[in-house]
Rosetta silent file (secondary structure, phi, psi, omega in degrees, C-alpha in Angstrom):
SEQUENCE: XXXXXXXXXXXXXXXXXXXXXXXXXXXXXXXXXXXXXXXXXXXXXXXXXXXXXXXXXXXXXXXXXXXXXXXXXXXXXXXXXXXXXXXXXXXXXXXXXXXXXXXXXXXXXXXXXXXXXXXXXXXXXXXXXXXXXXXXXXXXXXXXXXXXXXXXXXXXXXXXXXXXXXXXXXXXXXXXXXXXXXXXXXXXXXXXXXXXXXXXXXXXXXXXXXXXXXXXXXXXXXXXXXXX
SCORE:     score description
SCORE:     0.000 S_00000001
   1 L     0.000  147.344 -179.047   63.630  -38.769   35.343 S_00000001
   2 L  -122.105  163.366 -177.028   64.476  -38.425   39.009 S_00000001
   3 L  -108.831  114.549 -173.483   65.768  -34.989   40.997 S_00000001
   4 L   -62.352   45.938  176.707   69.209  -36.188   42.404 S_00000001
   5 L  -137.595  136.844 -168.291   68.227  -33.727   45.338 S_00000001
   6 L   -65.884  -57.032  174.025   67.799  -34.114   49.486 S_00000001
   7 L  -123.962  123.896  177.777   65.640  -31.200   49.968 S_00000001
   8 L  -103.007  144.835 -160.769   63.317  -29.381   47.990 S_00000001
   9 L   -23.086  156.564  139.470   62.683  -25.347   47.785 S_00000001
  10 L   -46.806   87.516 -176.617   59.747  -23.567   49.100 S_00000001
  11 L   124.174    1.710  177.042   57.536  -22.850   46.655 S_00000001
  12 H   -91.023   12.743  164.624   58.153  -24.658   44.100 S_00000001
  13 H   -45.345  -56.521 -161.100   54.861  -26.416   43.675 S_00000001
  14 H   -68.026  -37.463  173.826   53.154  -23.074   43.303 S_00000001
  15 H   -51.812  -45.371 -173.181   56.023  -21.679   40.682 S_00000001
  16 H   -64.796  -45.092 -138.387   55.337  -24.579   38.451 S_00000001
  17 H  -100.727  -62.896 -168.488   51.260  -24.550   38.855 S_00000001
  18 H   -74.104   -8.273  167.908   51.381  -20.525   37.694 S_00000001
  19 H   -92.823  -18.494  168.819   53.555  -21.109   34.843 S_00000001
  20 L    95.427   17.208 -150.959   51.338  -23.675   33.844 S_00000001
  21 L  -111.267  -10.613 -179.653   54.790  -26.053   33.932 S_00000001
  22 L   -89.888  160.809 -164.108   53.380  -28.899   36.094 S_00000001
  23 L  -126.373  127.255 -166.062   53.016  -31.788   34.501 S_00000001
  24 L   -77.219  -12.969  175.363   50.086  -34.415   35.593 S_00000001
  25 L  -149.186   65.130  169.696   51.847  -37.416   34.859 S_00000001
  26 L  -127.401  153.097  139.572   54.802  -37.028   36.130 S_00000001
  27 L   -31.744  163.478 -165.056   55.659  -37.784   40.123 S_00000001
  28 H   -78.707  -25.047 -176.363   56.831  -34.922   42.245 S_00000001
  29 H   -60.234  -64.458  172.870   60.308  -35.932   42.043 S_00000001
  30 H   -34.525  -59.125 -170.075   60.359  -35.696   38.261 S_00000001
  31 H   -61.547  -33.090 -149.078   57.934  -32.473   38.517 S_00000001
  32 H   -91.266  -56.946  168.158   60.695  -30.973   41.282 S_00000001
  33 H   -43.413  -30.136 -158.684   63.411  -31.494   38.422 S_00000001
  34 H   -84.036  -37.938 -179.127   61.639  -30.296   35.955 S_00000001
  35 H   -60.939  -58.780  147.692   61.152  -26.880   38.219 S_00000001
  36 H   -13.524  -77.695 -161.503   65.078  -27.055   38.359 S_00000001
  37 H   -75.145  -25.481 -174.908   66.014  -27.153   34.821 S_00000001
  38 H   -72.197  -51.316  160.319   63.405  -24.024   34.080 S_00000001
  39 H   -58.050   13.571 -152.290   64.928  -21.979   37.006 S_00000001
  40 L     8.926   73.893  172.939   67.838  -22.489   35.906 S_00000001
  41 L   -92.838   38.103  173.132   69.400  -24.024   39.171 S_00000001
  42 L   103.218  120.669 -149.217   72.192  -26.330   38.605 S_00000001
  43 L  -104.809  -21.213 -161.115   71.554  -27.916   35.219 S_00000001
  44 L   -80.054    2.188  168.640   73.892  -30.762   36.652 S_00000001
  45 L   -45.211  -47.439 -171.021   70.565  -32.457   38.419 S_00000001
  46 L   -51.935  100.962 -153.485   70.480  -33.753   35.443 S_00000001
  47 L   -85.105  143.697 -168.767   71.799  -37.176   35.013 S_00000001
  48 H   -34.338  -68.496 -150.794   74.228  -37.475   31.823 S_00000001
  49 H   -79.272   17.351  177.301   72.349  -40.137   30.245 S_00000001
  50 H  -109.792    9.411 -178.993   69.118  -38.328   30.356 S_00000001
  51 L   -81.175  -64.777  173.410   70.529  -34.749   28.954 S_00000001
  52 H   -11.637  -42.912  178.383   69.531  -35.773   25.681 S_00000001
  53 H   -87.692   12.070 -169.756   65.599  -36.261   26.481 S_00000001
  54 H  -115.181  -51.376 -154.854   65.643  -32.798   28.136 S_00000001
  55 H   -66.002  -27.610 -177.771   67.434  -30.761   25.355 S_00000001
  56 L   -74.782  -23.079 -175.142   65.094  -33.098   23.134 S_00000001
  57 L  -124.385  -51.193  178.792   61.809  -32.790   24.903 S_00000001
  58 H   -86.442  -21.875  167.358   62.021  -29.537   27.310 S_00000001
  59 H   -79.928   20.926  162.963   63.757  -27.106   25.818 S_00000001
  60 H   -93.119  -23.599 -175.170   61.064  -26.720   23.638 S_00000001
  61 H   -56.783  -73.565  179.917   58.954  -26.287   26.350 S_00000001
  62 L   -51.968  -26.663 -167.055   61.252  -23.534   27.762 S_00000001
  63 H  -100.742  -19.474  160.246   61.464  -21.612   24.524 S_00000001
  64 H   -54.659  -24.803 -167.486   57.586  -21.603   24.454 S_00000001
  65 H   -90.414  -50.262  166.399   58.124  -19.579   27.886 S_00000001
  66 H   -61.276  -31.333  177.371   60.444  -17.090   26.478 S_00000001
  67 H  -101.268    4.015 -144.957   58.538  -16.875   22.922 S_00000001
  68 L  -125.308 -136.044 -154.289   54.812  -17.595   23.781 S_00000001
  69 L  -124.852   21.282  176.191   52.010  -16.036   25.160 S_00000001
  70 L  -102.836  150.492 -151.816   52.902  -16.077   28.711 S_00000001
  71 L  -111.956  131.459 -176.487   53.150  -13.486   31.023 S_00000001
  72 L   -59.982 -162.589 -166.381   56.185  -13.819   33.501 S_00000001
  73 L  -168.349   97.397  129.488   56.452  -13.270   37.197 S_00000001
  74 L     5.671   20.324 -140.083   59.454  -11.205   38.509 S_00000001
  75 L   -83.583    4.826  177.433   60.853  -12.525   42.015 S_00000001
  76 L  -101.554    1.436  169.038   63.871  -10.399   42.613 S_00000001
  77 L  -177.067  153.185 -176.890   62.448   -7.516   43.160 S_00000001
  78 L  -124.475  154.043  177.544   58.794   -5.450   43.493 S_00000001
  79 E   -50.095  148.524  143.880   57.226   -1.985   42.679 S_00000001
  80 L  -140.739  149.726  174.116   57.261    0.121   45.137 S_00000001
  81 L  -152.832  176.315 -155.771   56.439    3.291   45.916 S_00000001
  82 L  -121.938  127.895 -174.629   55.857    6.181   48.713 S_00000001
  83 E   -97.559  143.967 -173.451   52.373    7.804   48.875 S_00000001
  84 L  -105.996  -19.688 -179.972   52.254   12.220   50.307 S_00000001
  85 L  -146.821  127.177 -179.497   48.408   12.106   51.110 S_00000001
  86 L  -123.113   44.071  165.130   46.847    9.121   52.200 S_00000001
  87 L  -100.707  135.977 -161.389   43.126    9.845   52.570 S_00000001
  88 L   -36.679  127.339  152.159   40.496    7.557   50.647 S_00000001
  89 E  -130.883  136.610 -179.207   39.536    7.934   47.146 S_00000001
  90 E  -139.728  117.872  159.394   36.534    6.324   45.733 S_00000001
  91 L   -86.185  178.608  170.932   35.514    6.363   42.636 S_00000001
  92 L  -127.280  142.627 -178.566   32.093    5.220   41.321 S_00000001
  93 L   -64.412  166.794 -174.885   32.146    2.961   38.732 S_00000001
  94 L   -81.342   81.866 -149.441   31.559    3.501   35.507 S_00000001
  95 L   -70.284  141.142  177.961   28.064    2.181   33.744 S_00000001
  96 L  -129.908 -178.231 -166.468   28.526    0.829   30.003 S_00000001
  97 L   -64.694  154.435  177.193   25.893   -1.468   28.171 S_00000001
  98 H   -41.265  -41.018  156.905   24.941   -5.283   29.020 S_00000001
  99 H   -51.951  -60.720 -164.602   27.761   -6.571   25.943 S_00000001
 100 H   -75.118  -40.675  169.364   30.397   -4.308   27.686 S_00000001
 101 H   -43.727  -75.912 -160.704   29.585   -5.653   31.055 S_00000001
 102 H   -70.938   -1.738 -175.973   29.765   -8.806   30.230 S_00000001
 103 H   -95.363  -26.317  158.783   32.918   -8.500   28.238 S_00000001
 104 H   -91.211  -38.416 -171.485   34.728   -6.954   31.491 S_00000001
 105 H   -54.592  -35.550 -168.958   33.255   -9.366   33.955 S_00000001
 106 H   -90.674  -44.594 -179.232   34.773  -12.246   31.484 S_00000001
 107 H   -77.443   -5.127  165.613   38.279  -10.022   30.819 S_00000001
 108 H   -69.771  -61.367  170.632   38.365   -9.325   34.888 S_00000001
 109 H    -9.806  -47.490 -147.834   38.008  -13.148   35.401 S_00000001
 110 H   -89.781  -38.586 -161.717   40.758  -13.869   33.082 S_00000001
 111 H   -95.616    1.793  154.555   42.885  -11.437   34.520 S_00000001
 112 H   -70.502  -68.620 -165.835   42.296  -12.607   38.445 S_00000001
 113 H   -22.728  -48.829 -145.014   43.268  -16.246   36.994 S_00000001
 114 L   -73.297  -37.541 -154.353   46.541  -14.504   35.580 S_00000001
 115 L    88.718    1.097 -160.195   47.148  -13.205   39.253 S_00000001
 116 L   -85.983  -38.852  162.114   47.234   -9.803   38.127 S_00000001
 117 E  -136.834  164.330 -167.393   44.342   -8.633   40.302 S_00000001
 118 E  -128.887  124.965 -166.408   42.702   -9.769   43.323 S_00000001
 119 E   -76.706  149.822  146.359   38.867   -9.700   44.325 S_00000001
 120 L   -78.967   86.389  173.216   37.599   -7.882   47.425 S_00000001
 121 L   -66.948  131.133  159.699   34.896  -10.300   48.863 S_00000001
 122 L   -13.030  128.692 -167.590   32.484   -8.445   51.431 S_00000001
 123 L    54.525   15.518  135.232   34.084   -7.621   54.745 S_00000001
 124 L   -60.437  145.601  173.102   37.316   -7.672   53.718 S_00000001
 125 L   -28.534   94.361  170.281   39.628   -4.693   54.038 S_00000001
 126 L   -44.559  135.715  168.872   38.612   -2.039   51.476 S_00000001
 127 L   -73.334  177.003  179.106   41.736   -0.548   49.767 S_00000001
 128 L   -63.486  -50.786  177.786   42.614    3.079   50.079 S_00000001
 129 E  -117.096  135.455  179.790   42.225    4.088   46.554 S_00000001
 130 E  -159.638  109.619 -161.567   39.800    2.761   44.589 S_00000001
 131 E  -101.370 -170.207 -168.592   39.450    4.428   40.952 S_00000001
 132 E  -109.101  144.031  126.636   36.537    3.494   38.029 S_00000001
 133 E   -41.736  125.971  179.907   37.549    1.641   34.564 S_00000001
 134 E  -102.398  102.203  165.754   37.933    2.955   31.048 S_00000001
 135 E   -85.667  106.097 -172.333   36.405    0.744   28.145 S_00000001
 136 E  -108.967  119.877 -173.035   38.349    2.201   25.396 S_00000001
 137 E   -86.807  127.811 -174.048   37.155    0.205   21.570 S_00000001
 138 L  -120.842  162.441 -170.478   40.593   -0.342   19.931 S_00000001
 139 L    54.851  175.447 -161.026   40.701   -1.228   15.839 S_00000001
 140 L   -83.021  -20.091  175.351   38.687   -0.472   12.808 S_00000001
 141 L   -83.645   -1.692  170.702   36.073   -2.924   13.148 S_00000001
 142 L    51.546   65.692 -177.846   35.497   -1.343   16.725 S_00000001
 143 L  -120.413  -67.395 -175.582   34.768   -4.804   17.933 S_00000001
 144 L   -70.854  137.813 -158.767   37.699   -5.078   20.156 S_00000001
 145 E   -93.849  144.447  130.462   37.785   -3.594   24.098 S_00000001
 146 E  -123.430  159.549 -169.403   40.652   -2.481   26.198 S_00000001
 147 E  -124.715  131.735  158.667   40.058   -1.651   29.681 S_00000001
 148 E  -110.627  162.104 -172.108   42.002    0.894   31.545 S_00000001
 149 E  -117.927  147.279 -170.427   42.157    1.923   35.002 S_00000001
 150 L   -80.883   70.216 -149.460   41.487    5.638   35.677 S_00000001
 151 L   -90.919  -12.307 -167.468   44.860    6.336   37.651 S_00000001
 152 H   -56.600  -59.076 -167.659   45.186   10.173   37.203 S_00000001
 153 H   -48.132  -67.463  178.630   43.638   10.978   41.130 S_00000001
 154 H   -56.009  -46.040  167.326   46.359    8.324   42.750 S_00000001
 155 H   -41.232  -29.145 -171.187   49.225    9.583   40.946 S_00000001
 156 L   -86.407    9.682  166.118   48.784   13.384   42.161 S_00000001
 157 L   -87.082  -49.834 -171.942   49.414   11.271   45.606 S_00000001
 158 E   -78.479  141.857 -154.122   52.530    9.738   44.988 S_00000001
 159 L   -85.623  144.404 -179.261   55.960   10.983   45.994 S_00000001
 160 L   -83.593  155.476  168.234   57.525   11.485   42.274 S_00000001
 161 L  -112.060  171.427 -163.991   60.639    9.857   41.046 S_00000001
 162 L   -79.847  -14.495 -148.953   64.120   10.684   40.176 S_00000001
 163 L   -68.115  120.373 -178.389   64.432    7.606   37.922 S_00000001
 164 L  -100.390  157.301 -169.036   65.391    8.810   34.369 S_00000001
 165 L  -109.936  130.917  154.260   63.595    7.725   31.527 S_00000001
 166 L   -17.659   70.899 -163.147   65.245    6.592   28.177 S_00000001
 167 L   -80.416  117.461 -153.434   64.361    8.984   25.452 S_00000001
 168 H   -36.186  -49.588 -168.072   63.310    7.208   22.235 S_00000001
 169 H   -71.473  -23.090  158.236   65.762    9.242   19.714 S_00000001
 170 H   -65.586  -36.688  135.733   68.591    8.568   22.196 S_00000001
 171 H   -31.307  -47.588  174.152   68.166    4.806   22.029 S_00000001
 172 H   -84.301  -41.949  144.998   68.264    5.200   18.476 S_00000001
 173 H    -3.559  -91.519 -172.338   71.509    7.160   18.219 S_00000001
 174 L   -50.011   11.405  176.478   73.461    4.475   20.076 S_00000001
 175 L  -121.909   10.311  168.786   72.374    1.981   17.357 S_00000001
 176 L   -87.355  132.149 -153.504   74.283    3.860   14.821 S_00000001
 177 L    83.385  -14.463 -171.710   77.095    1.755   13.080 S_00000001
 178 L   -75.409  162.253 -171.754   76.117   -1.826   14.320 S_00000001
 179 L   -79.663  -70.302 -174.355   76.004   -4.371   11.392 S_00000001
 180 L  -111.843  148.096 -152.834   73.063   -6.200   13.537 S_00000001
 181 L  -139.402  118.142  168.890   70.066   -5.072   15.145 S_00000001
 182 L  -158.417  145.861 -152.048   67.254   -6.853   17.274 S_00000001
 183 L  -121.471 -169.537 -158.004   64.532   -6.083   19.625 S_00000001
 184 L  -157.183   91.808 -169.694   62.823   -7.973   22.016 S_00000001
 185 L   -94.074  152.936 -174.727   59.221   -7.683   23.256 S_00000001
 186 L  -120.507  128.059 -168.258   57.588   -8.869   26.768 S_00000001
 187 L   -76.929  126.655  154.581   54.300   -9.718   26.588 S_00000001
 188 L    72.520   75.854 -161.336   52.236   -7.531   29.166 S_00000001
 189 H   -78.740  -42.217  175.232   55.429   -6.152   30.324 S_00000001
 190 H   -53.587  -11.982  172.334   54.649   -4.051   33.437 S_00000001
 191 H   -87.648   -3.614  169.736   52.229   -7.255   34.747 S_00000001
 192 L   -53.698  -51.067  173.021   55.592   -9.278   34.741 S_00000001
 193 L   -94.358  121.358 -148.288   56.192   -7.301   38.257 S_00000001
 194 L   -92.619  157.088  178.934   54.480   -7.726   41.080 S_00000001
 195 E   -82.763  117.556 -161.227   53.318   -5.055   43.932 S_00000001
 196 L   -50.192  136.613 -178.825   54.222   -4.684   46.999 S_00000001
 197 H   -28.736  -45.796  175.352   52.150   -6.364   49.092 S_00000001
 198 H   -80.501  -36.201 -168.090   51.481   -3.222   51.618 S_00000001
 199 H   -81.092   -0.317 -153.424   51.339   -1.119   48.753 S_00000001
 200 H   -99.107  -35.714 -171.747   48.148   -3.112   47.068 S_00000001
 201 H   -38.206  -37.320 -166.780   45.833   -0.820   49.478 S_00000001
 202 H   -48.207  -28.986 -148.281   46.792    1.839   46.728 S_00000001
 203 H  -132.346   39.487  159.242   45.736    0.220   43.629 S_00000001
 204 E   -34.278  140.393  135.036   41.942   -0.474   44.207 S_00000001
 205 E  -132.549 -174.187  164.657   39.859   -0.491   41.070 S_00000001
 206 E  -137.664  141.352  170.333   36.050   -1.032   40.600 S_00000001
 207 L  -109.171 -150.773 -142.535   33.426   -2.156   37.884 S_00000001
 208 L  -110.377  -21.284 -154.503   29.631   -2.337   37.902 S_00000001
 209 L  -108.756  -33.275 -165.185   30.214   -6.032   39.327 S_00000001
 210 L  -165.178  166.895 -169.221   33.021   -6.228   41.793 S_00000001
 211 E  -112.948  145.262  134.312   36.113   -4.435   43.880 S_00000001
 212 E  -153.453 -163.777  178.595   39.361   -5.278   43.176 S_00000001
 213 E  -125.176  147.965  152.326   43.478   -4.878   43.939 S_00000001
 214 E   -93.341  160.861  175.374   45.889   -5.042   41.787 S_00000001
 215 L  -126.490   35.812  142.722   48.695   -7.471   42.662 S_00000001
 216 L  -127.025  158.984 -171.004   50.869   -6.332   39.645 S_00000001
 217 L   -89.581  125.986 -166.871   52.391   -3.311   38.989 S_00000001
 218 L   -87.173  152.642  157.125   49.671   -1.439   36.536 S_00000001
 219 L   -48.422  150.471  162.534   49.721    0.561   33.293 S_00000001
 220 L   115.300  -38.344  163.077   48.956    3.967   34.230 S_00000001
 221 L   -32.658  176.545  178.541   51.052    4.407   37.148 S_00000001
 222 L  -120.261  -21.450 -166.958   52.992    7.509   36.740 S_00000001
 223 L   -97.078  -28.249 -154.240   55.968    6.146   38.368 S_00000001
 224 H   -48.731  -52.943  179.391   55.964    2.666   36.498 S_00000001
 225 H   -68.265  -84.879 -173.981   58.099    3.427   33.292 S_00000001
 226 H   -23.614  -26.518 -172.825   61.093    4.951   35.202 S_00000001
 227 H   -87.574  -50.610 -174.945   60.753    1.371   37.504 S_00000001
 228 L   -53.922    0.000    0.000   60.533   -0.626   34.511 S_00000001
């Protein structure tokens, strides 16, 4: 397939390549379409006698994006927020055993790949805030880790917000009388949206191994559910 188009966006190399959507053996033209029908920009790129192989081959593709195990990316709009005292905090990290080490150094990894945080390499700008990690053992066989970031000091920083939050039994109320009923979950939903850029200083953390920023907006925040 070719993309009936003169010029193509900025960025759409990189959109495809983080969704995991480019495809090695196709030409860029193809690959540029293909960015098209997922953003859903003018579906009419598409030449008639080729709608068939798309609804037939890619929109399975596409429903893998919406159903699967991938974590989105946000572009119309980013956390933000306004900090009241902006003198450093450093935490020191937190030591756990040689297993748990190596089980965050391999779940940081995964979660730089993701884009979700960003290393500090030596002589780069140190963030502002920079809190310690929480290995908290989730399930019965107490085999599996989650790692939290210790956010309680930057929150008592941050200007609070007005933003009301949904209240669970109020949700449920307003579902009284419907016939049909269906929810809808987003996998890692606050890492869908990303942080402002100036705003990253804020949202240091550290392990035993390495500094980093987040470049998503984190659990933990205080302001984060009212943005979401």
């Amino acid at each position: 397939m070719k993309a009936r188009v003169e010029e193509k966006e900025a960025g759409w190399k990189e959109w495809l390549h983080r969704f995991g959507l480019w495809g090695d053996d196709r030409d860029e033209d193809a690959n540029y379409l293909r960015y098209r029908q997922f953003k859903g920009l003018d579906l009419g790129v598409i030449p008639p006698e080729e709608r068939g192989r798309y609804y037939r081959d890619l929109l399975p593709l596409e429903r893998g994006l919406v159903f699967g195990d991938t974590i989105g990316w946000v572009d119309e709009f980013k956390f933000k927020f306004e900090v009241q005292d902006d003198r450093p905090i450093r935490q020191r990290p937190v030591g756990y055993s040689f297993e748990e080490r190596q089980w965050i150094r391999e779940y940081m990894a995964s979660q730089e790949s993701l884009g979700i945080v960003r290393r500090i390499l030596p002589g780069e700008p140190e963030p502002r805030f920079v809190v310690g990690v929480v290995l908290v053992k989730e399930g019965q066989s107490q085999q599996k880790y989650r790692l939290c970031a210790n956010l309680i000091q930057p929150n008592t920083r941050m200007e609070p917000s007005a933003q009301p939050l949904v209240a669970c039994a109020q949700a449920l109320d307003e579902l009284q009388g419907l016939e049909y009923k269906s929810a809808l979950d987003i996998k890692a939903g606050y890492f869908n949206i990303p942080l402002e850029e100036e705003l990253q200083k804020y949202a240091g953390l550290v392990t035993q191994d390495a500094l980093y920023v987040f470049q998503r907006m984190a659990f933990g925040f205080a302001l984060a559910p009212g943005f979401f």
